[in-house]
N, C-alpha and C positions, 0 to 999 in steps of 0.2 A: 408550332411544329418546327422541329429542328431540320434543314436541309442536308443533304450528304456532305457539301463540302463543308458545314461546319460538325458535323459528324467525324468527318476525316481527321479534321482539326486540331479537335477536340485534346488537351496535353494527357488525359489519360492514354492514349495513347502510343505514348514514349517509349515506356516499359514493357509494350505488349512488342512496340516493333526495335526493344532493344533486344531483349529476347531471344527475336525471329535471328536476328545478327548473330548473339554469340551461336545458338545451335550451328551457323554457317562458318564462323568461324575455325568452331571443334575441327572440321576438317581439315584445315590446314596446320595442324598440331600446335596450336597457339590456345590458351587457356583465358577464356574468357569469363565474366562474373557479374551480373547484373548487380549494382548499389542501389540502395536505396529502392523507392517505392513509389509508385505515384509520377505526377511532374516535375519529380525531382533527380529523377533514376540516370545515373549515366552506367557506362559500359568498362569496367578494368582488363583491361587485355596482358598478359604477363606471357611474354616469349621463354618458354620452357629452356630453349639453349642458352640463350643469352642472356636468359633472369631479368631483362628488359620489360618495362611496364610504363603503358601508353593507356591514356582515356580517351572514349570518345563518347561524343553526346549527340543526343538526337535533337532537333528543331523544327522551328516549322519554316516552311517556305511558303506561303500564302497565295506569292507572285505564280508560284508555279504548281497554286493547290496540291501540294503533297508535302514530303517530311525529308530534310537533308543530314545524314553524320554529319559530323566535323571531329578531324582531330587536328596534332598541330599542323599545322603547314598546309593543311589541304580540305577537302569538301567532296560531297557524291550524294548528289540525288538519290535515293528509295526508290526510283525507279527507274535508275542507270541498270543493266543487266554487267556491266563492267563494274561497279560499285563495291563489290564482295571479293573480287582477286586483288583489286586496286588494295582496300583497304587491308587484307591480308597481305599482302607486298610489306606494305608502309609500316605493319606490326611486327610485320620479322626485318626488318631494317636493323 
C-alpha cells in the first residue's frame, strides 16, 4: 500500500503541477509551455515583450514533503501562496 506522502512524491507528478503553474502564469501575460512528459517535463516561460525565455523545473522536496520550482537564481515552495507573483516577477525581469 502506497502512503500519501509517497503518493505526493511520486515524479508523475511534475507535469500535472507544471501545468497547474503555467495556467497561473497566463495571467500575468507571460506565455508559458509545458516540455516534455512525464518526469521529465519542465516549464518554457517566454516574455511576450521582451522575447525573454526562462525555464523552470519542478522537484521534489522530501525534507519538507512537497514539491519546489526552481529557476535561475532562485526557488519557491508549491505551497508558498507568494510563490506564483514571485516567480512571475522573476519572468518578466
Amino acid at each position: 500500500m502506497v502512503d500519501n506522502l509517497e503518493q505526493e512524491m511520486h515524479p508523475g507528478r511534475r507535469q500535472h503541477l507544471l501545468t497547474w503553474l503555467a495556467d497561473q502564469l497566463q495571467r500575468y501575460e507571460l506565455c508559458p509551455e509545458v516540455l516534455w512528459s512525464g518526469p521529465n517535463a519542465v516549464l518554457r516561460v517566454t516574455n511576450q515583450r521582451t522575447k525573454a525565455i526562462r525555464f523552470i523545473a519542478c522537484v521534489p522536496a522530501p525534507q519538507m514533503a512537497t514539491w519546489a520550482w526552481v529557476w535561475s537564481n532562485d526557488w519557491a515552495l508549491i505551497t508558498d501562496p507568494r510563490a506564483v507573483p514571485v516567480i512571475a516577477e522573476a519572468m518578466s525581469s
